[in-house]
C-alpha positions in Angstrom: 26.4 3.6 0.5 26.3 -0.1 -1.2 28.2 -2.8 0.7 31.6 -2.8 -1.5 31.3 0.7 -1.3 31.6 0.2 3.3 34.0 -2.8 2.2 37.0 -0.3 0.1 36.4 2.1 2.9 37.0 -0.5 6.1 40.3 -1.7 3.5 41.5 2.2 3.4 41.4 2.2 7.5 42.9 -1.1 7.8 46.1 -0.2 5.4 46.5 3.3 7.3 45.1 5.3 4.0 42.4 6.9 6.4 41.8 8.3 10.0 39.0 6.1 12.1 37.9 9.7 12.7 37.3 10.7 8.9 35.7 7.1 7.9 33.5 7.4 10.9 32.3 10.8 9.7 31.8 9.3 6.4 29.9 7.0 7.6 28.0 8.8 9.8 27.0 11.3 7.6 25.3 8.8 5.5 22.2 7.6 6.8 20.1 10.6 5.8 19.8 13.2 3.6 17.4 16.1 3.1 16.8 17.5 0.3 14.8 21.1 0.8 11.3 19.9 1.7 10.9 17.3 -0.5 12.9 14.4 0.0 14.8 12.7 2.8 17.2 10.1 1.0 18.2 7.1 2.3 21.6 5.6 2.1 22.0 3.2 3.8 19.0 0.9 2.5 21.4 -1.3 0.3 23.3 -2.3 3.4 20.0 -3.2 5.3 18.5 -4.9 2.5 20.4 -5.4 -0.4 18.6 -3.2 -2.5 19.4 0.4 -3.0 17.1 3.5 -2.3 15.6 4.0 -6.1 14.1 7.0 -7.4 10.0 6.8 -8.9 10.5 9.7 -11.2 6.6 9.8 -11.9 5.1 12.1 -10.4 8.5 14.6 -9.9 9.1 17.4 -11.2 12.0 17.6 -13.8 14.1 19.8 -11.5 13.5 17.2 -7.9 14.4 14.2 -9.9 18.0 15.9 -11.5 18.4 17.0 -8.0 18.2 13.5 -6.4 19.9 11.6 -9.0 22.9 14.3 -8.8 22.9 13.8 -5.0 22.5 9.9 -5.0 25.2 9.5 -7.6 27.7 11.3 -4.9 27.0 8.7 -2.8 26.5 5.3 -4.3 28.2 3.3 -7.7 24.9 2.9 -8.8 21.8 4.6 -9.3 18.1 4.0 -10.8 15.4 6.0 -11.8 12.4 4.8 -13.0 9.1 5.5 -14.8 11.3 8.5 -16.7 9.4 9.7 -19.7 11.8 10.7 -22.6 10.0 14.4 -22.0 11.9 15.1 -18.7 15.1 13.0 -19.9 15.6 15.5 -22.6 14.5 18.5 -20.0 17.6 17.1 -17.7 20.2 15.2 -19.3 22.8 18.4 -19.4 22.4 18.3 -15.6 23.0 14.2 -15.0 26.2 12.8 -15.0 28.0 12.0 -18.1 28.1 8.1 -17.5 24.3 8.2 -16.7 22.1 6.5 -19.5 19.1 6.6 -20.4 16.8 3.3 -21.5 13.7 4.9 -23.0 11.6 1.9 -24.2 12.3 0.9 -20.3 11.8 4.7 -19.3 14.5 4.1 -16.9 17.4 6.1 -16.1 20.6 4.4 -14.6 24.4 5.3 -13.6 26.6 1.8 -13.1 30.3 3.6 -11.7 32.0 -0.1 -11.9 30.0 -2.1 -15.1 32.6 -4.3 -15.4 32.0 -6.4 -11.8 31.8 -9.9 -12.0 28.1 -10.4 -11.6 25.8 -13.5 -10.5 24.2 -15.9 -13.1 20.8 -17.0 -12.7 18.2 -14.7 -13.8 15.8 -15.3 -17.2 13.3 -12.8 -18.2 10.3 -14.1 -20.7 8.0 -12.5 -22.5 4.8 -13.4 -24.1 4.8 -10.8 -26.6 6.7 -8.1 -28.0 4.7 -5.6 -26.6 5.5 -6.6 -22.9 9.1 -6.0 -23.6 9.3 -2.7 -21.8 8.3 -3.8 -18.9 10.3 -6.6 -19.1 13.7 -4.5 -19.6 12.4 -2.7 -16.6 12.6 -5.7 -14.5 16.0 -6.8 -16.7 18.1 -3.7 -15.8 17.0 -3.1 -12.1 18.5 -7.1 -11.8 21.7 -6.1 -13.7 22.2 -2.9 -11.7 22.1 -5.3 -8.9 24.7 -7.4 -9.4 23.1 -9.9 -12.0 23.8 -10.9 -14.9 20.4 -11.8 -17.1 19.6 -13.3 -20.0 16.6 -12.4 -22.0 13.5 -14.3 -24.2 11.3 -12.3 -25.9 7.7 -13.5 -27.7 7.3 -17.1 -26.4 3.8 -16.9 -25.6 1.1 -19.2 -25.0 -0.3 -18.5 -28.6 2.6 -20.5 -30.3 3.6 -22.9 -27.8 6.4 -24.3 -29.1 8.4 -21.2 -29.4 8.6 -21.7 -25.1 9.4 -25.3 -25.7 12.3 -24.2 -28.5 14.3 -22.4 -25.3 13.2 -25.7 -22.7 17.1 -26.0 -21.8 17.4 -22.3 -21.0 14.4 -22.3 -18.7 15.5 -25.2 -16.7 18.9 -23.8 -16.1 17.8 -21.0 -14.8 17.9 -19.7 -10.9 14.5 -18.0 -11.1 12.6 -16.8 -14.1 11.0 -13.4 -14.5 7.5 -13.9 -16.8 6.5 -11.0 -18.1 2.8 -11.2 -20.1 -0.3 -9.1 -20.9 -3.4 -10.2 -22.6 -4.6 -13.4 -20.9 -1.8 -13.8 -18.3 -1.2 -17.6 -19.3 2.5 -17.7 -19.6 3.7 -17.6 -16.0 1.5 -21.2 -15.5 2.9 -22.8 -17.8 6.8 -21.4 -17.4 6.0 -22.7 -13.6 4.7 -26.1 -15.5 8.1 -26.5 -17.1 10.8 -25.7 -14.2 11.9 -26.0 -10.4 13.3 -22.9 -10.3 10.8 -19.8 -8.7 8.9 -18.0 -11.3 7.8 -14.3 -11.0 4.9 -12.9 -12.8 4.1 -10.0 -14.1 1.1 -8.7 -15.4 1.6 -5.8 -17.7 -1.7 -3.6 -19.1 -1.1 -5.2 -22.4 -4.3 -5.9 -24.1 -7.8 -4.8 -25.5 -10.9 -4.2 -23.5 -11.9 -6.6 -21.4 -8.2 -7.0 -20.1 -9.0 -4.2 -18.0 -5.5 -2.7 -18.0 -4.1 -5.8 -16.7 -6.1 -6.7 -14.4 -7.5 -10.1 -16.3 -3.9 -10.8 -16.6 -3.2 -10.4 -12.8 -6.2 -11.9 -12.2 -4.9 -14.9 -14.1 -1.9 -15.3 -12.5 -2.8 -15.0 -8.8 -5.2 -17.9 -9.3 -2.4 -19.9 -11.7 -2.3 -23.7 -10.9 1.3 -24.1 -11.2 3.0 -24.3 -7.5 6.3 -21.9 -7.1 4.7 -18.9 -8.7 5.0 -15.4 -7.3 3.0 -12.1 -8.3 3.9 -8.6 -8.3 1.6 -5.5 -9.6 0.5 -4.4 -13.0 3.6 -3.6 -15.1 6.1 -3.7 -12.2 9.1 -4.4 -13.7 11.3 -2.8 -11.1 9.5 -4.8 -8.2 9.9 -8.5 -10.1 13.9 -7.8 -10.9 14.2 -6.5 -7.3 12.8 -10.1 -6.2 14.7 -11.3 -8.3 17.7 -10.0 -7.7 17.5 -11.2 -3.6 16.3 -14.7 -4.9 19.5 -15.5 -6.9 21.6 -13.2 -4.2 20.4 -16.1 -1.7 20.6 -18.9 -4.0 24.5 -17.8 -5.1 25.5 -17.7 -1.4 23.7 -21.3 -1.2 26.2 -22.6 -3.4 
């Protein structure tokens, strides 16, 4: 259960439309749910923390992650899987519900029940090449499921400088900035160079030998000189767009 979900439900007891009794059950009922032996889902995570229970579909079978989508999707307006390959999408997708779509250069698989809610402004995702741009739409639709809206810049890298400096205005306006980049990691420095707004970086495994996977490029960035710059892992697009999510959520309620 997401918080407008608690907030039609309190309305419907408050006009008389429904018992105490039954909303309580409802309630009740939510905080946990088994699945067989494999999976005890949350519910009630987006009302402690803003961010909804999300499903890692790597390293599920085909059948468990149908299952839990079909059983989170009863429950909440919106749902995410991630790390979906297009394999299993095409072994489940008579099972998932009809609205449920399926992003496969972001392997993600999400269900949005209300897309057209006003959502905040705030969040800019950069990339320093176009082969970061997966994980980057990762990062972009776990922020939009959450109530975001997002804007996206793809292949300003460090290599041709002044195609960052081209989209100066866009960076400056923004809440917080999502820098996506592989290779030599350099982009996040110089983003946080440029802006007051909190920058996230995120190394992806973009890159040829002695970029180790990413790990130069996380290397890079944890020991980057510009101040106001956060790190998540190695191609963690889903754990930058949470962050960001909660930063503009806080920043919006600033205002």
């Amino acid at each position: 259960m997401q918080a407008e979900q608690l907030k039609r439900l309190l309305e419907q007891v408050r006009e008389g439309h429904l018992p105490i009794e039954e909303a309580f059950e409802r309630i009740a009922s939510l905080p946990l749910q088994p699945i067989e032996d494999y999976a005890r889902l949350d519910h009630h995570r987006a009302l402690r923390t803003g961010i909804p229970e999300v499903i890692l579909a790597q390293g599920k079978t085909p059948d468990q992650v149908a299952e839990i989508f079909a059983h989170m999707a009863e429950k909440s307006d919106q749902v995410l899987a991630t790390r979906l390959s297009a394999e299993v999408y095409a072994q489940i997708r008579q099972r998932l519900p009809e609205e449920a779509i399926y992003h496969q250069l972001a392997r993600v698989l999400y269900l949005d029940k209300n897309p057209q809610r006003k959502k905040r402004k705030g969040i800019l995702v950069l990339t320093a090449g176009s082969a970061d741009i997966p994980v980057a739409e990762e990062a972009a639709i776990t922020s939009e499921l959450m109530g975001n809206q997002v804007e996206r810049i793809y292949d300003v890298g460090v290599a041709g400088l002044h195609r960052l400096l081209y989209h100066l205005t866009a960076l400056q306006k923004a809440r917080v900035l999502i820098v996506v980049a592989g290779m030599e990691g350099a982009l996040p420095s110089v983003v946080g160079g440029l802006v007051r707004a909190p920058v996230i970086a995120v190394p992806t495994s973009v890159g040829y030998g002695a970029s180790f996977n990413g790990l130069a490029a996380l290397l890079a960035m944890l020991n980057s000189c510009a101040s106001g710059v956060a790190v998540v892992n190695i191609d963690n697009g889903f754990g930058a767009g949470c962050l960001a999510a909660k930063i503009n959520r806080m920043g919006s309620a600033a205002r």
